[in-house]
N, C-alpha and C positions, 0 to 999 in steps of 0.2 A: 358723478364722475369719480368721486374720491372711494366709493366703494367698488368699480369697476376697475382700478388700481390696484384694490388689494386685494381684490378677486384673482386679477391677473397675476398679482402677485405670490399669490397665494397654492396657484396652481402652478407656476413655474417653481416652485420649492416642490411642490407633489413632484413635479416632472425630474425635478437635479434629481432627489432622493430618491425615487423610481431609479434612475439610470445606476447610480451608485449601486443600488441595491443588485441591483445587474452583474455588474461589475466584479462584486462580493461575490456573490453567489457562481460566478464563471469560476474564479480564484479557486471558490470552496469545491468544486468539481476537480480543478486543476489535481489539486490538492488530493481530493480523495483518489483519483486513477494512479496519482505517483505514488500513495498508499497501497493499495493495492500490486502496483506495478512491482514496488519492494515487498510485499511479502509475500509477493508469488515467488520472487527470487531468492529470498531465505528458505522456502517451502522446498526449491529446487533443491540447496545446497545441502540443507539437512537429510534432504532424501539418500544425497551423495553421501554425505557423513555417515549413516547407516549403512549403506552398503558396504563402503569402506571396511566401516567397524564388522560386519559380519565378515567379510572376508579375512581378516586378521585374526578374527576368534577361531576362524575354519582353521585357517594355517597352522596356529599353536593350538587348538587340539589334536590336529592333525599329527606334528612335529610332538607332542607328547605322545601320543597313541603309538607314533609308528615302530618303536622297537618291539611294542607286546604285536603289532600286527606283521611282523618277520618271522614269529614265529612258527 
């Protein structure tokens, strides 16, 4: 009897620590997608920041160039 206790016992610890580990491992998902979810959005905004910056380089070489392109 006393070993069919800690048997039961013993497998209701397997089973907490199973569920826990569930539990963890959901979190560690969570986790990883909101990872990813922000660095697609940095990926975005950087893209934008290049664009930006090329557009500005256009403009002032542009605005430098254009008196010798009058002529």
């Amino acid at each position: 009897m006393v070993d069919d206790d800690r048997v039961i016992k013993l497998l209701e610890e397997i089973r907490d620590l199973q569920r826990a580990h569930i539990e963890n491992y959901k979190d560690a998902l969570r986790n990883q997608e909101e990872s990813i979810r922000i660095s697609k959005e940095w990926q975005r905004k950087a893209s934008q920041r290049q664009l930006i910056a090329l557009v500005v380089i256009a403009l002032v070489v542009g605005l430098i160039l254009w008196p010798y392109l009058r002529r």
